[in-house]
C-alpha positions as CSV (number, residue, x, y, z in Angstrom):
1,X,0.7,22.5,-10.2
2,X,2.3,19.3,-9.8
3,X,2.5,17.9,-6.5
4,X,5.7,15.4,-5.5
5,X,6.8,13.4,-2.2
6,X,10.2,13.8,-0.9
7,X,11.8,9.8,0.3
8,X,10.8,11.3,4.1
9,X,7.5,12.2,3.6
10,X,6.3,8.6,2.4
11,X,8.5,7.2,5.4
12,X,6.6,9.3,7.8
13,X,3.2,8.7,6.0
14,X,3.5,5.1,6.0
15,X,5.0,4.7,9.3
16,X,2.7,7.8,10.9
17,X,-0.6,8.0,9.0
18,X,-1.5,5.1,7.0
19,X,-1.7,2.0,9.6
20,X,-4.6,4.8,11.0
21,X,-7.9,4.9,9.1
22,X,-8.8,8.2,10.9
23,X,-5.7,9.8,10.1
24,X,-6.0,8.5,6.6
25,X,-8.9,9.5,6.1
26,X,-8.6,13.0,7.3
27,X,-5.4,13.4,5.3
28,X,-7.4,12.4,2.3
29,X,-9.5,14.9,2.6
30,X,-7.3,17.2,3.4
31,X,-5.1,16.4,0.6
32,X,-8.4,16.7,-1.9
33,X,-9.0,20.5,-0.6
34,X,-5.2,21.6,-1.0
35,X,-5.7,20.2,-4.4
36,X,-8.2,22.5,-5.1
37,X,-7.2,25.6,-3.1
38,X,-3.7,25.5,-1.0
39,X,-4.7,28.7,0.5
40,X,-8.6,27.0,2.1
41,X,-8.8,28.6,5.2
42,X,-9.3,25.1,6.7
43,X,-5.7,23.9,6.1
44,X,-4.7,27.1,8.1
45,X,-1.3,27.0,5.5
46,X,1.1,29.5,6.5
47,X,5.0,29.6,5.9
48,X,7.8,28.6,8.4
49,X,10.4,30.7,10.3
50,X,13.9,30.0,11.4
51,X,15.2,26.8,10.7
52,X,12.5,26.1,8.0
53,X,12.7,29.5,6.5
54,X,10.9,29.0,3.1
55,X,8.9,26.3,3.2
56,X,5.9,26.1,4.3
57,X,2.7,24.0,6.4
58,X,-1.1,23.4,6.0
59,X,-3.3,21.4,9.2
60,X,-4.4,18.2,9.1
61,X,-6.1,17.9,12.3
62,X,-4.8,19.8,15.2
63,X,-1.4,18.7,16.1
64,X,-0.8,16.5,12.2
65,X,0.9,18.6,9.8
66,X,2.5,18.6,6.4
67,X,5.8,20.6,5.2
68,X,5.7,21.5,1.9
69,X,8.1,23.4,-0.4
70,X,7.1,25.4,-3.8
71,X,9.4,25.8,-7.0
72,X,8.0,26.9,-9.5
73,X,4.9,24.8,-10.5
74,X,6.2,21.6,-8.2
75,X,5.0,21.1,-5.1
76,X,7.1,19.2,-2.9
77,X,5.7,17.6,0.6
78,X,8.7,17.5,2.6
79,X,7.5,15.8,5.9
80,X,4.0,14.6,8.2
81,X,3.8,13.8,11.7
82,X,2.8,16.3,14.7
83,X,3.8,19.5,15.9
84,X,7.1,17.8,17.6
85,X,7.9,15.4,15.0
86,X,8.3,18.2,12.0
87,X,9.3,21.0,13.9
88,X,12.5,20.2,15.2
C-alpha cells in the first residue's frame, strides 16, 4: 500500500493542522495506526455518501477528519479539516 497527498490535502494540513502541536500530534498518531491497520476501530473509517460517493474517512479527533480515496494499491488522502470544512 502506498499512501499519496493530493495538492489539497497538504494545503489544508499546513494551513489546518501543522501550526497546532496537538493536532499534529494526534494526526501523527493517527496516521501511524492507519499505517498499520486502516480498518482500527479507533479511526472509526467508514466510506462516504452522496456527493463523496466512493471515497472514504477515518477520525482524528472528534470533529478532524481525513478523505481518502483507494485505487488499487494507492492511497490517496484527498482533504483534512473538521466535519464542515470536508463535508461540503
Amino acid at each position: 500500500m502506498k499512501i499519496i497527498f493530493h495538492k489539497r490535502f497538504v494545503k489544508n494540513f499546513d494551513k489546518r493542522i501543522k501550526p497546532y502541536p496537538a493536532l499534529l500530534n494526534k494526526f501523527n498518531e493517527r496516521y501511524q495506526l492507519f499505517i498499520k491497520n486502516k480498518h482500527n476501530p479507533i479511526l472509526k473509517t467508514h466510506s462516504l455518501t452522496g456527493l463523496l460517493k466512493g471515497k472514504q474517512s477515518f477520525s482524528i479527533t472528534g470533529d478532524i477528519r481525513v478523505i481518502f480515496q483507494e485505487k488499487e494499491r494507492i492511497i490517496e488522502f484527498l482533504d483534512i479539516g473538521t466535519h464542515n470544512q470536508v463535508y461540503k
